[in-house]
C-alpha positions in Angstrom: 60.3 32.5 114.3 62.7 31.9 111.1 61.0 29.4 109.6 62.8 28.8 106.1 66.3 29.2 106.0 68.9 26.9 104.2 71.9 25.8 106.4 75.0 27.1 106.4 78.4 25.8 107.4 81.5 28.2 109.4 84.0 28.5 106.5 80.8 30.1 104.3 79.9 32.5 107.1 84.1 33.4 107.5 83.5 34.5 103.9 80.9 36.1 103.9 82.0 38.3 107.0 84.7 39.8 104.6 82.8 40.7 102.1 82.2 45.0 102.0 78.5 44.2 102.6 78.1 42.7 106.1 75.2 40.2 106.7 72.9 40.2 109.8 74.0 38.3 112.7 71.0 36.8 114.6 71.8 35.2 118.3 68.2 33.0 118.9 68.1 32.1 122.3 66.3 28.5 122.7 65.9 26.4 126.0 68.8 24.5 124.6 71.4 27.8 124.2 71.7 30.1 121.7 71.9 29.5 117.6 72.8 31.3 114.9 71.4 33.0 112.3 72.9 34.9 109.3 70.3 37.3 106.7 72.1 38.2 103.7 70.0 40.2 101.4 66.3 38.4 101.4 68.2 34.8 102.3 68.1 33.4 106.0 70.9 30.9 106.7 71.6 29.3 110.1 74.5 27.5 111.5 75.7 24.4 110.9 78.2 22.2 112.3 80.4 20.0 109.8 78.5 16.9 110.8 75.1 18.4 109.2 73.5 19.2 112.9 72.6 23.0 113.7 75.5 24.6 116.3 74.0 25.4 119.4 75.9 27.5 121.8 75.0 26.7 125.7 77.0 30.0 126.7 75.9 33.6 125.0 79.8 34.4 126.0 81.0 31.4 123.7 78.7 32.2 121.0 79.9 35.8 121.0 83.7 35.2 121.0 82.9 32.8 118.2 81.5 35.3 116.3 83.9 37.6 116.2 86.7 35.7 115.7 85.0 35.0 112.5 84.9 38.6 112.1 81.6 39.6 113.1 81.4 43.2 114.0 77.7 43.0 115.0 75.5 40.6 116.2 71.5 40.7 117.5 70.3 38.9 120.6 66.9 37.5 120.4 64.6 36.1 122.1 66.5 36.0 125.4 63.9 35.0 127.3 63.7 31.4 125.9 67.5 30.9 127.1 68.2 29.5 130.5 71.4 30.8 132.3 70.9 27.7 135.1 71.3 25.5 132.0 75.1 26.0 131.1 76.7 26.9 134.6 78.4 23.8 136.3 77.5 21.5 133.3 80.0 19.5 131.4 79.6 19.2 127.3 80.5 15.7 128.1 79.2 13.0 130.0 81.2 12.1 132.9 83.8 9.0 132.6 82.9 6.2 135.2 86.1 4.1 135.7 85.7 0.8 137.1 
């Protein structure tokens, strides 16, 4: 669906979300959770982390919260279907510890 975008990192969406003119805020829901995508003007950015890797959210709630603490005063959910709910619920973000 977005094809060409450039990547973006947190602290350059933050800034953006102050401006006067507020960019689109694009929740894609993959099998994997949901990522995010900013259109400012013609350009399409999406999320990344600091360590160069796109920022997938496995909880639309998480994602959300996110958002708007970076100031976000809209945000579009899309393709919803492709997201999961059975994939987050009851799922660690880390592997379990085995001590021996």
């Amino acid at each position: 669906m977005f094809e060409k975008y450039e990547p973006i990192e947190q602290r350059l969406v933050k800034a953006m979300l102050k401006n006067e003119i507020k960019p689109d805020i694009i929740l894609l829901g993959t099998s994997r959770g949901f990522e995010v995508f900013i259109r400012h003007g013609k350009k399409l950015f999406r999320l990344y982390t600091q360590r160069k890797l796109p920022r997938v959210f496995r909880s639309p709630n998480t994602a959300i919260n996110f958002l708007a603490e970076l100031g976000a005063e809209r945000i579009v959910i899309d393709c919803l279907n492709n997201w999961k709910p059975d994939s987050y619920i009851n799922q660690s973000s880390r592997p379990k510890r085995i001590y021996k």
